[in-house]
C-alpha positions as a printed NumPy array, in Angstrom:
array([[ 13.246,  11.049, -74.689],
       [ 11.129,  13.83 , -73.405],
       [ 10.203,  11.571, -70.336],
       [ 13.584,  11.168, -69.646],
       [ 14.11 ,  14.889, -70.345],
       [ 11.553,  15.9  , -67.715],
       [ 12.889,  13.262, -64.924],
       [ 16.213,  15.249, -65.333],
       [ 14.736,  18.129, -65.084],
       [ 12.795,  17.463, -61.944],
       [ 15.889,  15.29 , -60.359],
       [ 17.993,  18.825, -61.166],
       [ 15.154,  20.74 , -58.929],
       [ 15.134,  18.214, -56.343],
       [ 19.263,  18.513, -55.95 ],
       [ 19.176,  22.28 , -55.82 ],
       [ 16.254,  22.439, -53.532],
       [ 18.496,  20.172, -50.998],
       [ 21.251,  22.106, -51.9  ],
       [ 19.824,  25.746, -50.892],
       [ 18.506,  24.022, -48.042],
       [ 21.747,  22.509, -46.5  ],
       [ 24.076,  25.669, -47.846],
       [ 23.668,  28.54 , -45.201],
       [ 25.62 ,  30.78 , -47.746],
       [ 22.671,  30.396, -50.213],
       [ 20.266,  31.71 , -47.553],
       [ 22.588,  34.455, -46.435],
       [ 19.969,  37.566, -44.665],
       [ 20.963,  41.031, -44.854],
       [ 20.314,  43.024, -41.754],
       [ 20.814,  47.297, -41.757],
       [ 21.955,  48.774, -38.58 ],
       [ 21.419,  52.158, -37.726],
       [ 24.785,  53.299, -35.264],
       [ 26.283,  56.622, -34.047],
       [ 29.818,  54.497, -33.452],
       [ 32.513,  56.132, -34.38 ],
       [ 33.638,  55.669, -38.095],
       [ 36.732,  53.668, -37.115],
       [ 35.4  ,  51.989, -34.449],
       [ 32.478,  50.36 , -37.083],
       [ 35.11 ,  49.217, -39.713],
       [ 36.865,  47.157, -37.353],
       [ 33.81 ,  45.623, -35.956],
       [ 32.535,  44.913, -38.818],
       [ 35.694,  43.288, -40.096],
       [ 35.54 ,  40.638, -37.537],
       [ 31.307,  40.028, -37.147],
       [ 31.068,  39.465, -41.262],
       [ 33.998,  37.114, -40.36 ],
       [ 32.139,  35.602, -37.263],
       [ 28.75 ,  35.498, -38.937],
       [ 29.436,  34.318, -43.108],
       [ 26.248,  34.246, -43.634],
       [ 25.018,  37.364, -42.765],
       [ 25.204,  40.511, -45.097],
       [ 25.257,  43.254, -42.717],
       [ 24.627,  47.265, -43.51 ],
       [ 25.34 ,  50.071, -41.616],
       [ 24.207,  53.061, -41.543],
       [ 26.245,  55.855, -39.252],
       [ 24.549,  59.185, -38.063],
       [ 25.517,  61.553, -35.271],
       [ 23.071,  60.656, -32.164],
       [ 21.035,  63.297, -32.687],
       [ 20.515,  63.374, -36.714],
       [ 19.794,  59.45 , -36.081],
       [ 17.094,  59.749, -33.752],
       [ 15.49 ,  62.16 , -35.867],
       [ 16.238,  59.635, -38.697],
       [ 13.874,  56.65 , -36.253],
       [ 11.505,  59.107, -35.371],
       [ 10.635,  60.537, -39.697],
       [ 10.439,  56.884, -40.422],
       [  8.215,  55.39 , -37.773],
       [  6.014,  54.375, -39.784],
       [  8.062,  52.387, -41.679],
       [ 11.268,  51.762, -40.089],
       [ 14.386,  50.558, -42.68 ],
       [ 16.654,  49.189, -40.51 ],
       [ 16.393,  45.7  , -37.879],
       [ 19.031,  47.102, -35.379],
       [ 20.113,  50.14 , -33.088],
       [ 23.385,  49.553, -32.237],
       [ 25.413,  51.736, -29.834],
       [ 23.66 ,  54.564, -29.789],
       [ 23.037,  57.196, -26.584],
       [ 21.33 ,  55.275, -23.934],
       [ 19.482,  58.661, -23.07 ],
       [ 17.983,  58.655, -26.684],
       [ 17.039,  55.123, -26.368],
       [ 14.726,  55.316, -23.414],
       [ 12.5  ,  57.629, -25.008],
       [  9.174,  56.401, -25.031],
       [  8.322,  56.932, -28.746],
       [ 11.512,  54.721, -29.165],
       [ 11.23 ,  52.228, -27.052],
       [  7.785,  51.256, -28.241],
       [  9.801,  50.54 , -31.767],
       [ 11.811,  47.902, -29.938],
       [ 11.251,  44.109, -29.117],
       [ 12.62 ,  42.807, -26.034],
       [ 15.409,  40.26 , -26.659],
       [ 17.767,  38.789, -24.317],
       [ 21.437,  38.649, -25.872],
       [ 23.619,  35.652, -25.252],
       [ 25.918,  37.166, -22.753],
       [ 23.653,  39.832, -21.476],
       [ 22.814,  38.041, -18.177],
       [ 26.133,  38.843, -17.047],
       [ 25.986,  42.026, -17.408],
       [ 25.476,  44.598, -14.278],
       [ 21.546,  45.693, -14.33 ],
       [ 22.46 ,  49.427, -15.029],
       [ 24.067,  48.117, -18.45 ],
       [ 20.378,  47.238, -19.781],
       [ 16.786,  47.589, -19.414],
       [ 14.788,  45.449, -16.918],
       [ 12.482,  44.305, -19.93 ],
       [ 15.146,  43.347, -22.37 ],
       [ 14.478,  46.066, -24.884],
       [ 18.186,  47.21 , -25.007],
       [ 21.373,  46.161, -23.511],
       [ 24.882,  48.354, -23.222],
       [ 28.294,  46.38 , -23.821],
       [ 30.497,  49.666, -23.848],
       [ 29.861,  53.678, -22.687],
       [ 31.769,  56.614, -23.344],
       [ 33.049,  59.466, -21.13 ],
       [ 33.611,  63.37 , -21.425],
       [ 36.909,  64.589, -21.116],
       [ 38.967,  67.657, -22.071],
       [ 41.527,  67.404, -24.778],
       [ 44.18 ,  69.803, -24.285],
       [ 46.567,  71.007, -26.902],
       [ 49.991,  71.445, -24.93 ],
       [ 51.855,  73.371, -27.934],
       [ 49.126,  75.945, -28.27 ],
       [ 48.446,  76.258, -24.077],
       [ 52.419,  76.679, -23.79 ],
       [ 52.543,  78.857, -26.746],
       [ 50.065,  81.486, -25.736],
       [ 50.855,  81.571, -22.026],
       [ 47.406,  79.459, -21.155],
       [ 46.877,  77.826, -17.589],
       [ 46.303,  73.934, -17.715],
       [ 42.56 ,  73.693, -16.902],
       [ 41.604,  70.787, -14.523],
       [ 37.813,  71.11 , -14.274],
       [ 34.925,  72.795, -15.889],
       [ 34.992,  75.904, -13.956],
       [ 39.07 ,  76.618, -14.647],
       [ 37.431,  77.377, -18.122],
       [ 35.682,  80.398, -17.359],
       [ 39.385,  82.454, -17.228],
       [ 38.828,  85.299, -19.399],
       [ 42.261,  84.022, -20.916],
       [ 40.715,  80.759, -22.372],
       [ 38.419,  83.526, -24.656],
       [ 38.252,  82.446, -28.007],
       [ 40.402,  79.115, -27.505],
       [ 37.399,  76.607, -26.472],
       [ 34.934,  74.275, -28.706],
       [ 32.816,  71.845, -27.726],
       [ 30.017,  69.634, -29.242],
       [ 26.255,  71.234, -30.122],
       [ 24.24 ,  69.043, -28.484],
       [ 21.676,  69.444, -30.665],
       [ 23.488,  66.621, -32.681],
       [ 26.148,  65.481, -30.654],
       [ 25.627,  62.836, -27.72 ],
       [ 28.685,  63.81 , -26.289],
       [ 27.702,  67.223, -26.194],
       [ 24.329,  66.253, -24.677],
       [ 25.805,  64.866, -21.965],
       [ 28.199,  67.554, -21.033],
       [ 25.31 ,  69.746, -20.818],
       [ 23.361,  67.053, -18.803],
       [ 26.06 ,  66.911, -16.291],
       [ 26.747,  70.502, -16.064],
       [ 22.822,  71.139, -15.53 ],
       [ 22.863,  68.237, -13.048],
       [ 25.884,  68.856, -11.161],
       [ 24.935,  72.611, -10.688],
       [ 20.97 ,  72.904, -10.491],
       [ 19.861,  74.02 , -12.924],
       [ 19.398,  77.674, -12.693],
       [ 23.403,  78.303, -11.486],
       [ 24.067,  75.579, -14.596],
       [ 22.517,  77.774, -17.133],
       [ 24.707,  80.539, -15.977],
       [ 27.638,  79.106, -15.84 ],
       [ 26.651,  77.718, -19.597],
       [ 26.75 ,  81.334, -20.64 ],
       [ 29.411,  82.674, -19.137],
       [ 31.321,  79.543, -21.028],
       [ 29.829,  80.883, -24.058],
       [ 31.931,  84.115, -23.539],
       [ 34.898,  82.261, -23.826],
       [ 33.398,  79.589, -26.795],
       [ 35.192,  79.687, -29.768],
       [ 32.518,  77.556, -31.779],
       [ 29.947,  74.883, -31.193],
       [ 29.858,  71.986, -33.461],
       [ 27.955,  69.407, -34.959],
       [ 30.38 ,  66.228, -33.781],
       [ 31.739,  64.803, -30.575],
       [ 35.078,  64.053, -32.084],
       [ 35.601,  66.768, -33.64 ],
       [ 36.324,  69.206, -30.97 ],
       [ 39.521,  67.245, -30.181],
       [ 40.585,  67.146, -33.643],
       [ 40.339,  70.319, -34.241],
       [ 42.613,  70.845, -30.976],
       [ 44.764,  68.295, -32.007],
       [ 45.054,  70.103, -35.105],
       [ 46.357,  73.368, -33.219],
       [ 43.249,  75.083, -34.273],
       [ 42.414,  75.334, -30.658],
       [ 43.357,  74.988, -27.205],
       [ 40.871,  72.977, -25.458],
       [ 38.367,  71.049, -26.713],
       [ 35.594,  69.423, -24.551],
       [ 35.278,  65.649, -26.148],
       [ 35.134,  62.716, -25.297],
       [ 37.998,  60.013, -23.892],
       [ 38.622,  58.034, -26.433],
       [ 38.972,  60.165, -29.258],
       [ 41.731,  62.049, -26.586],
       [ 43.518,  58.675, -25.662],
       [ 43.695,  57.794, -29.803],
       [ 45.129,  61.211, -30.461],
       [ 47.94 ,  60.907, -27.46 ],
       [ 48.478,  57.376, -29.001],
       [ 49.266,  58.893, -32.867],
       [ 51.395,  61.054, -31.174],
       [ 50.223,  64.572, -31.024],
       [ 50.58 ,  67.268, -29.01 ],
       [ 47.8  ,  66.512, -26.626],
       [ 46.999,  65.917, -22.565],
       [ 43.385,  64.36 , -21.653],
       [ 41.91 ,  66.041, -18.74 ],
       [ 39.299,  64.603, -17.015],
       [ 37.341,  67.265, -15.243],
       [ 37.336,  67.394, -11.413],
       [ 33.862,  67.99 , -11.061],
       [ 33.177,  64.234, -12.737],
       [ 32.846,  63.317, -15.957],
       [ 29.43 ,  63.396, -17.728],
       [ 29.31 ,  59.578, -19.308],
       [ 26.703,  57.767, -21.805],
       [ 26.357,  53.95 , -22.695],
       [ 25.917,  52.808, -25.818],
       [ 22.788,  51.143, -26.317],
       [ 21.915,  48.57 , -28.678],
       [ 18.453,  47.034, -29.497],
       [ 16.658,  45.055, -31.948],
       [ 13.669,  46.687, -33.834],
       [ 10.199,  45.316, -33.812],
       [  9.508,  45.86 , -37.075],
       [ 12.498,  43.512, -38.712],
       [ 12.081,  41.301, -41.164],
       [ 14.836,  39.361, -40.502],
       [ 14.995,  39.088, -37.236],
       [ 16.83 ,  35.296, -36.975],
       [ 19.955,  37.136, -38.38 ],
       [ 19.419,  40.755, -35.933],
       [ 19.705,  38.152, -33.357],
       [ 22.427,  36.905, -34.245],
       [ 24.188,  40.446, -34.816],
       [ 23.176,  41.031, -31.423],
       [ 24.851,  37.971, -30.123],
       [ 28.091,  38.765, -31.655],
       [ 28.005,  42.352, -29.552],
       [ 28.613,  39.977, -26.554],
       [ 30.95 ,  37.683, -27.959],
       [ 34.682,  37.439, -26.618],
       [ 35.692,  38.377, -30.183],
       [ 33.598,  41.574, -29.784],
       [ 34.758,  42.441, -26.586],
       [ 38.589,  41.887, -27.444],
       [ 37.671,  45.057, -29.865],
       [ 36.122,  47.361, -26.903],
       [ 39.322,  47.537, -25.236],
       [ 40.812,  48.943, -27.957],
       [ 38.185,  51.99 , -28.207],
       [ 35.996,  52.295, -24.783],
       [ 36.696,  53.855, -21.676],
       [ 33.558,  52.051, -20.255],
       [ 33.35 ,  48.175, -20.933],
       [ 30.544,  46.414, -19.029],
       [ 31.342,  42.824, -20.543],
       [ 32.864,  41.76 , -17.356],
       [ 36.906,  40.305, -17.786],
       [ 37.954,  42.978, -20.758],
       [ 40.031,  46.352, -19.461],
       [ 40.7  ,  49.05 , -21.423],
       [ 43.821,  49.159, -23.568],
       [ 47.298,  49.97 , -21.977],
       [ 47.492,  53.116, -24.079],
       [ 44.449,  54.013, -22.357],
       [ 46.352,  53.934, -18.58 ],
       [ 48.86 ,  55.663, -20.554],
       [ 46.777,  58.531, -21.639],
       [ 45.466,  58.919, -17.912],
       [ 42.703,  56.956, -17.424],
       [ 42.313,  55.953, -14.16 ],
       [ 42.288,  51.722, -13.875],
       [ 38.768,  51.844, -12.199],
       [ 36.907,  54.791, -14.247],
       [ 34.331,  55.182, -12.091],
       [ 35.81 ,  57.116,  -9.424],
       [ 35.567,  60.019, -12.047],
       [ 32.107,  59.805, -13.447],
       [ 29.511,  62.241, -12.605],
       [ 26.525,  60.137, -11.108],
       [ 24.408,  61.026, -14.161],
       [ 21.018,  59.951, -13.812],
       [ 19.521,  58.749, -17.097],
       [ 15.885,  58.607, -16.765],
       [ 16.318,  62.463, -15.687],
       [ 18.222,  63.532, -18.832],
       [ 16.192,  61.529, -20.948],
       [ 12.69 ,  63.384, -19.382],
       [ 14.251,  66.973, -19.558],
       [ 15.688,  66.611, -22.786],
       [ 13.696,  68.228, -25.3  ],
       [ 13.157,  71.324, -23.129],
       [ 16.874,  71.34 , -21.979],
       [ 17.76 ,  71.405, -25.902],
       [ 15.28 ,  73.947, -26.195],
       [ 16.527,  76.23 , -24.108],
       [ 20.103,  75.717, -25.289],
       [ 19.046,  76.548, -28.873],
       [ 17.372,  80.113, -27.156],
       [ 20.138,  81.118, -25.025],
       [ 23.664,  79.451, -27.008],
       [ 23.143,  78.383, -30.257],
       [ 24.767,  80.982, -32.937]])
């Protein structure tokens, strides 16, 4: 009896042995992301990659751009998470971070254009995002207010008290405003035309969104944002124009990489396949103004709203390695002169 007992016993080990070997399911990895995605944007992804990849338990972490690269940075040493997905492409090619990455070639990523990812494979940019004003037509017509068309229409004494805009400091979007402005300018006229803005600022905050929301909202007149958030607010129906400004818009890609340091790095891959996918990119034309997977176009909405059918006849040339290089002082000396 007890021989037969133990033959069962070791026939029962054998089965389940084949068993979690043959059943992905039962080997199912669980990756964390770190993002700075929008909220909505990162429930609807998510919805279709658990759907696309079963077997993979996928976290996610969301953090403004600049709270998550302080995040990376604080835990160097022992990193928690296996990707970076969409985050600023400007915080991305810092050195300290980029030695955190491993280079890894995406399915899909050869066909994208070489100034959508890095020549050594270390991170790769399926969508961007662009700066634009969002304009609250109630409040403008209600209080008498001009419709701006670029950056400098802003400086009207009339606009005082009626702008917000992103602290870059925290925001990506506001990063890159500044980056343009700086760029665009020189940098000596830039910084004063940043404070004579400030004259007219009615607050700086910590999220790229949430200027336009709070414009939306009727809370202010014009808030300098970003496109998307502007296009999804003219969509819902409020009372809202986007404005791209004349002097170019300041843009950023969305970087996404895969971390050295992961422990599960057969299932990061795989995470970072599925950013390439056509299932993916079916999703970026409902949110991006940028879209470098080649074949996908923005959303009609987006036309709607008033972006132009080839978006890069209003970007501001922005170069990347520059912002990246200046950016610690450049945040520096926004935090002396601006920051209240």
């Amino acid at each position: 009896m007890c021989e037969i007992s133990t033959f069962r016993k070791r026939l029962f080990a054998i089965i389940l042995g084949v068993m979690l070997f043959v059943n992905p399911l039962a080997n199912a990895g669980e990756i964390t992301i770190y993002s700075s995605l929008e909220d909505d944007e990162i429930a609807d992804f998510l919805k279709v990659a658990r759907k696309d990849l079963p077997g993979v338990k996928i976290n996610v972490l969301r953090l403004s751009t600049g709270d998550l690269g302080a995040r990376i940075l604080a835990e160097k040493e022992s990193p928690k998470h296996d990707i970076i997905w969409g985050w600023a492409a400007t915080n991305m090619i810092n050195p300290e971070i980029m030695a955190m990455l491993e280079p890894y070639q995406a399915k899909g990523s050869e066909q994208l254009a070489d100034k959508f990812k890095d020549p050594g494979n270390k991170w790769f940019a399926a969508t961007g995002y662009m700066a634009a004003f969002c304009v609250n037509t109630d409040r403008l017509q209600k209080k008498g207010l001009p419709m701006p068309t670029s950056w400098e229409d802003l400086l009207d004494p009339a606009y005082k008290g009626e702008l917000i805009m992103p602290n870059p400091n925290s925001s990506g979007t506001g990063y890159l405003q500044i980056a343009s402005i700086l760029q665009s300018r020189g940098e000596e006229k830039g910084w004063e035309y940043l404070e004579a803005l400030d004259a007219n600022m009615g607050q700086y905050i910590k999220s790229g969104s949430k200027p336009c929301k709070l414009t939306r909202a009727g809370e202010y007149s014009v808030g300098a944002s970003f496109a998307f958030i502007a296009m999804k607010s003219i969509k819902e129906g409020y009372p809202l124009k986007m404005v791209i400004p004349s002097e170019g818009a300041g843009f950023e890609l969305e970087a996404t990489a895969l971390m050295a340091s992961s422990k599960n790095k057969e299932d990061a891959k795989k995470f970072l396949d599925w950013t390439l996918s056509p299932a993916a990119a079916e999703l970026y034309a409902k949110f991006k103004a940028i879209i470098s997977v080649p074949g996908v176009e923005p959303a009609p909405e987006a036309k709607a709203a008033g972006l132009p059918a080839d978006v890069s006849k209003v970007l501001f040339d922005l170069d990347f390695a520059e912002s990246a290089k200046n950016r610690a002082r450049i945040l520096k000396t926004w935090r002396e002169k601006l920051e209240r």
